[in-house]
C-alpha positions in Angstrom: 6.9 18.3 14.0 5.0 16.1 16.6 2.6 13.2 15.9 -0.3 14.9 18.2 -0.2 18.0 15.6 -2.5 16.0 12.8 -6.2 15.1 12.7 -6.0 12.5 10.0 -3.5 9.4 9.1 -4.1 8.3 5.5 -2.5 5.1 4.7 -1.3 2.9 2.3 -2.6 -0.5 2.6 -0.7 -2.9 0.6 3.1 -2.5 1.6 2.1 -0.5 5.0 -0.6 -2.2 6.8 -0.8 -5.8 4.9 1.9 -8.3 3.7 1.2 -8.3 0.1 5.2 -9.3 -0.6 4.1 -12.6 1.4 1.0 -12.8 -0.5 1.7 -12.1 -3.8 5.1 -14.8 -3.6 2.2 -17.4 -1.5 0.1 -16.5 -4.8 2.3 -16.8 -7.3 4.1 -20.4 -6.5 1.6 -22.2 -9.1 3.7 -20.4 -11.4 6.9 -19.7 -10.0 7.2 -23.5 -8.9 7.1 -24.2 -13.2 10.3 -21.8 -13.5 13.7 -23.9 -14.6 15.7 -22.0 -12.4 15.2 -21.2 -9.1 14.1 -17.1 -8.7 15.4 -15.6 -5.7 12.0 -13.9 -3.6 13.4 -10.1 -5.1 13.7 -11.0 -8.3 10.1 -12.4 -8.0 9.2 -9.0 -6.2 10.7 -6.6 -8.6 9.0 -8.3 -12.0 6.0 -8.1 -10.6 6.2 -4.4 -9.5 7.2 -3.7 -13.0 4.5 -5.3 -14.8 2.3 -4.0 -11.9 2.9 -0.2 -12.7 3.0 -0.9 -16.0 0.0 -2.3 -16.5 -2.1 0.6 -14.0 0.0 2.8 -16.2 -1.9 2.1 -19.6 -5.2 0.9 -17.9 -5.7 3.0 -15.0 -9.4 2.5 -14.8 -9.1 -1.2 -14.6 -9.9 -2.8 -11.5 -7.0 -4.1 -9.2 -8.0 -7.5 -9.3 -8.0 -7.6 -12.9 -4.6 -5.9 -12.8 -3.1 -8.9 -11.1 -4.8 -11.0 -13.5 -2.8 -9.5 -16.3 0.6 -9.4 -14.1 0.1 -13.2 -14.2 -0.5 -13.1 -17.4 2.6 -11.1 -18.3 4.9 -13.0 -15.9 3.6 -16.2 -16.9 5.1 -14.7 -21.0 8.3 -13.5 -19.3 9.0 -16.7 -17.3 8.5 -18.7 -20.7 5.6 -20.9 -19.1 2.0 -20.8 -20.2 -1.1 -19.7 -17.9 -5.0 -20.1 -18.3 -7.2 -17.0 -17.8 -8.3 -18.7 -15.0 -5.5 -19.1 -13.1 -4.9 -15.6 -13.5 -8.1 -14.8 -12.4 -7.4 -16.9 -9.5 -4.2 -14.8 -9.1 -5.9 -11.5 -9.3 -8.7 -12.9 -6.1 -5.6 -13.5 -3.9 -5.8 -10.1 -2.4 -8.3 -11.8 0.1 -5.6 -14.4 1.2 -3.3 -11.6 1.6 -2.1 -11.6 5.4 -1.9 -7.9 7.6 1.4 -7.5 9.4 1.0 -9.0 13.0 1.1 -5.5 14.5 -1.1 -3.6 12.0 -4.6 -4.1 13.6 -3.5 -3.2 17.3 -1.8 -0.5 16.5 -4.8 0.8 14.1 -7.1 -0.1 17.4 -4.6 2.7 19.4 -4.8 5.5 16.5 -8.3 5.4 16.4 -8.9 6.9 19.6 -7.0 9.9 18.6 -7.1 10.3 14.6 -9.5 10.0 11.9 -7.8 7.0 9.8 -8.5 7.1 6.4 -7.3 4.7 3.6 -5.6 5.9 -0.2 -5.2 2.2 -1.7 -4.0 0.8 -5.1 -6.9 -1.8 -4.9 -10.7 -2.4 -5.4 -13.5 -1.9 -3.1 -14.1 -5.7 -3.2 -10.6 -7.1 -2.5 -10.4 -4.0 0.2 -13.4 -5.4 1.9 -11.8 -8.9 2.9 -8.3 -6.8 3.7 -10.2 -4.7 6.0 -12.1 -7.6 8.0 -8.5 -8.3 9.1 -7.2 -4.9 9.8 -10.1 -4.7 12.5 -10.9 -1.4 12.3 -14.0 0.8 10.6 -12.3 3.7 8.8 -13.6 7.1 8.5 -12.9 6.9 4.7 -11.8 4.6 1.8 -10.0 5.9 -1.1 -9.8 3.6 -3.6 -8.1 3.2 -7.2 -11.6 2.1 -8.3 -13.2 5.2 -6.8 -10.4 7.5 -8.4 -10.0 5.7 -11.8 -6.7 5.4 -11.6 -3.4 4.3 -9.4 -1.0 5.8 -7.6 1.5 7.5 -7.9 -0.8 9.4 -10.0 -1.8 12.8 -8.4 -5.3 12.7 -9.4 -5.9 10.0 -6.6 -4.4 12.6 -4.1 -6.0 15.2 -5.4 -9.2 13.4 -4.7 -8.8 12.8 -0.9 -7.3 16.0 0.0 -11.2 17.2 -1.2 -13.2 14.8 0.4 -10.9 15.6 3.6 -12.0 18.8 3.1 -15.2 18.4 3.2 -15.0 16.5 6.5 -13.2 18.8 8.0 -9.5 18.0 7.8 -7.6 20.2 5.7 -4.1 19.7 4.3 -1.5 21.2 7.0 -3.7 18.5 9.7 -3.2 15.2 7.4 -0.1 12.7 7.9 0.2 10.7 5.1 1.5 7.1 6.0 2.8 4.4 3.4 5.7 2.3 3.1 6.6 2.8 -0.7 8.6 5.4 -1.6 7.6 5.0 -5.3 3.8 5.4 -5.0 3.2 7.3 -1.8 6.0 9.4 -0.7 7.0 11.2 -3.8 3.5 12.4 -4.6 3.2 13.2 -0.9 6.2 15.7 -1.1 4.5 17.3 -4.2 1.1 17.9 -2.6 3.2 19.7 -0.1 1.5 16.7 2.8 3.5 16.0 5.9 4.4 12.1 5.6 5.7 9.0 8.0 7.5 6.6 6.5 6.3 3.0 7.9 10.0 1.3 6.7 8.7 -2.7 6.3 11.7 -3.8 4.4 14.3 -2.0 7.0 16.3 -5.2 7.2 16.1 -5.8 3.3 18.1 -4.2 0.1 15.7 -2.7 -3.0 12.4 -1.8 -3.3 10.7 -5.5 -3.6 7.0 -5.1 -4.8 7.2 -1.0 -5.1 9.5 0.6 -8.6 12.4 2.4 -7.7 11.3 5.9 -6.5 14.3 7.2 -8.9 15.6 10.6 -6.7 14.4 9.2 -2.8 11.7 11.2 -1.3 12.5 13.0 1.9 9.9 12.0 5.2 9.2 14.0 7.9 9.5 10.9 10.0 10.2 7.0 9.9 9.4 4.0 11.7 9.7 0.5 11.1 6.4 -0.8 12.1 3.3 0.1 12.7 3.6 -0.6 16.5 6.9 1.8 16.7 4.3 4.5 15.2 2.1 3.8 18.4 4.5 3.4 20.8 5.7 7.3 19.5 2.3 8.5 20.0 2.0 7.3 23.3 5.0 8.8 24.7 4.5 12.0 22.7 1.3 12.1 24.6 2.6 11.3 28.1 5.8 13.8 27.8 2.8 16.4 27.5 1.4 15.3 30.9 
């Protein structure tokens, strides 16, 4: 399996292409700075992911940013503090604060000129907007939660692109799907039968920080540990065929 044999990259945002670990712990000091004891940054991570699925789980046709509203909410209740709705509103707006990894919009600048790039996202088209300003790139399609109605891992939202590829002419066997979390992205990619590239952010870390545990690990067809390692393969891929 080679790089140059897809048409399409579908990515993962959060996790893959933007820092949302660093955003969500940035976001979440107000709260976490009330704590008695000092939480270590995965122990931070890993609550949220839980109240995170959870809470997509049993209202998957609620907006993202409202979903981060209510994981403030919930943490707030676990962490023994209290929080006002609006400071968990002001929570679920961070997305828009959120910073992309420093190599992310280069290396989306390469692919372009040799892929259609197309986003599958746990998020709303309004918090996506501000992400995608600093991403730098126009994508050939967005796939959002809020255009699916509900979150990954749920197949419905894969289900959804693979059609809306098809219509655009990419079909299954020509789609590489391309996410960091095992939990939402990889699994479901294996069952749709989609060829998939792990982009390994958290390489030099232990767990699963902001993702659940995957339970039985996914296999991937291929694995790098930034964005810019992806690039770097395409571009020798390409010149070995020279």
């Amino acid at each position: 399996m080679r790089l140059t044999d897809f048409k399409a990259l579908t990515f993962d945002v959060y996790g893959t292409l933007i820092d949302w670990e660093s955003g969500m712990v940035g976001g979440l000091k107000p709260l976490t700075d009330q704590v008695s004891r000092t939480l270590s940054r995965d122990e931070i991570l890993e609550a949220h992911a839980h109240h995170e699925s959870s809470t997509q789980r049993q209202t998957p046709d609620k907006l993202y940013s409202r979903v981060l509203a209510t994981v403030y909410k919930r943490l707030a209740e676990e962490w023994g503090l209290t929080a006002s709705w609006d400071e968990c509103l002001t929570y679920g707006r961070s997305v828009r604060d959120w910073p992309a990894f420093e190599d992310s919009a280069e290396a989306l600048k390469y692919l372009k000129g040799h892929y259609k790039l197309v986003v599958l996202s746990n998020v709303d088209d309004e918090s996506f907007s501000h992400s995608n300003k600093k991403l730098g790139v126009a994508f050939d399609a967005v796939y959002t939660a809020e255009d699916v109605g509900s979150y990954k891992p749920s197949p419905r939202n894969f289900e959804y692109m693979i059609e809306n590829l098809a219509r655009m002419g990419v079909q299954k066997h020509e789609i590489m799907h391309t996410a960091e979390s095992m939990f939402h992205d990889h699994g479901p990619a294996n069952a749709f039968g989609l060829a998939n590239c792990w982009i390994y952010r958290r390489h030099a870390q232990k767990g699963f920080g902001a993702t659940m545990h995957p339970g039985e690990m996914p296999r991937y067809d291929m694995v790098f540990n930034s964005m810019a390692e992806l690039a770097q393969a395409h571009r020798e891929e390409r010149a070995g065929q020279t």
